[in-house]
N, C-alpha and C positions, 0 to 999 in steps of 0.2 A: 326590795325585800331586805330581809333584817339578817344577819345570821345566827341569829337566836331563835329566830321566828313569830318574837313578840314585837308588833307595833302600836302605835298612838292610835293611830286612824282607824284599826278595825278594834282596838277594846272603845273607840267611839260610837262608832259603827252597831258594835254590840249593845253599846249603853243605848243608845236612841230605839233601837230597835224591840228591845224590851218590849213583853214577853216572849220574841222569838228572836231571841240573842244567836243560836247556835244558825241564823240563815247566814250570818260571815264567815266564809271557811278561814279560819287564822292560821296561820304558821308556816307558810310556805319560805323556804328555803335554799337556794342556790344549791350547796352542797346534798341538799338530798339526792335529787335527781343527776347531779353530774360526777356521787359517787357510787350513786348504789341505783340496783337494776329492781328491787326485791321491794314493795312496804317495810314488810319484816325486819328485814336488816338494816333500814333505814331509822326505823321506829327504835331499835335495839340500841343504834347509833343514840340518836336523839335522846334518848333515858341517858345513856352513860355520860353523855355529855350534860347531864341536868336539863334538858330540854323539854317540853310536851310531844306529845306522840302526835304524829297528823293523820288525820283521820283519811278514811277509803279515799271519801268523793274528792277529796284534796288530790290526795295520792292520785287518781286516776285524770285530774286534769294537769299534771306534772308538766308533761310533754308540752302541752299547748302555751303555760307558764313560761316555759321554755325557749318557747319560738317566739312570744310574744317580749320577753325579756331581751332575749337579744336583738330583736327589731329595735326596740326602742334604746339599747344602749350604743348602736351601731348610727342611730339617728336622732343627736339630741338637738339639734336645734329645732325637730319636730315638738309640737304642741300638742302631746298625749297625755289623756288623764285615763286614771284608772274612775271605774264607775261603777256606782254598786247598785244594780234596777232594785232592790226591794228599798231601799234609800228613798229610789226617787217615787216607787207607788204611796212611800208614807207620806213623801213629799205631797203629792198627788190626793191622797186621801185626809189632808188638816193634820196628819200626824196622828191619827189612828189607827192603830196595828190592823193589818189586817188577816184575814184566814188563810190558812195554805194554798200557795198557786196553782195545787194538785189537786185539792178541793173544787168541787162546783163551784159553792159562794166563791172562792176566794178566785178561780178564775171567771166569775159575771164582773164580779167587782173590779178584778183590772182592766176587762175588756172595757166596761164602764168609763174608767179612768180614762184610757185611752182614748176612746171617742171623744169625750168630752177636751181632750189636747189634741184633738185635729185629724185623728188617726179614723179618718171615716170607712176606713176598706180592712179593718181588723176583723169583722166576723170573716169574711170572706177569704184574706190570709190563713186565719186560723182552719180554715175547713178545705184549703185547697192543699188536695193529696200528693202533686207533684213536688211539694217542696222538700219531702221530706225530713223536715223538723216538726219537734214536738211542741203543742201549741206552749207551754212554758216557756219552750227557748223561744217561742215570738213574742210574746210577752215581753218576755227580758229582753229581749232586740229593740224594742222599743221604746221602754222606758228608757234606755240605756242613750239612743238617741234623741229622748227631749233632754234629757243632761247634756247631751254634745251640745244643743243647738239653744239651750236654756238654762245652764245651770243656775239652782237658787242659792248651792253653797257649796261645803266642803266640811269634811274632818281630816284632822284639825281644821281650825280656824285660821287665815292668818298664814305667816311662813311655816310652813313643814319639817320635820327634819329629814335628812336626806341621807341613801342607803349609802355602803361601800363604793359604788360608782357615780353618787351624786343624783341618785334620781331621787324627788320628791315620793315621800310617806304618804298618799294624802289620796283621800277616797274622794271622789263630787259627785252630788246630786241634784 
């Protein structure tokens, strides 16, 4: 993370992604969540300090940012990338935007995607009740591991730069 909040990789991220730039949450920030308890006052912080405001859904995966931040600073000679599933569905799709994962079309289409990467037991996932996740977050679970197990690239390109602690900028897909 940046402590400005602005990176290479997710105004990349956004550029490819076009027309739906805003599926990268940007601005996530060390300092928000290990000063302030509040959006609000975080957000208020972030103006005074010439910053952008970070939006809800940002705000509400803080915590997990969190835990997930310190795992991997705790463990660097682990080989962790960060991974962005709508990346790898454009990947997936020829690089043709596709429709909202929240949408019918746009969830046939990943399910689509999927099957056709291996993922033979996706309708089945998707409609089995006991899991308790929303078939979006199976989606995204998924794409997320043909990146692990296939990545075709990354933003940037190339060496990354790398935050206050040394960890690489750098989204894969």
């Amino acid at each position: 993370m940046s402590d400005h909040g602005e990176r290479d990789c997710d105004l990349l991220a956004r550029a490819k992604l076009r027309p739906h730039a805003s599926r990268v949450f940007a601005g996530a920030r060390r300092w928000l969540w290990s000063e302030f308890s509040d959006p609000n006052d975080a957000n208020r912080e972030a103006q005074r300090r010439g910053q952008k405001r970070v939006s809800r859904q940002l705000w509400h995966l803080g915590a997990k940012i969190m835990e997930v931040d310190a795992f991997v600073r705790a463990n660097p000679s682990r080989d962790i990338r960060e991974v962005h599933p709508e990346l790898v569905f454009l990947r997936l799709n020829d690089n043709e935007p596709l429709p909202s994962k929240k949408s019918a079309g746009g969830v046939a289409l990943r399910r689509a995607l999927l099957r056709q990467s291996g993922f033979r037991q996706i309708d089945r996932w998707l409609t089995h009740e006991r899991s308790g996740a929303k078939p979006d977050d199976v989606l995204d679970a998924c794409a997320v591991a043909i990146a692990a197990r296939e990545p075709a690239g990354s933003v940037p390109e190339g060496a990354p730069p790398v935050d206050a602690h040394g960890l690489p900028m750098r989204i894969w897909f």
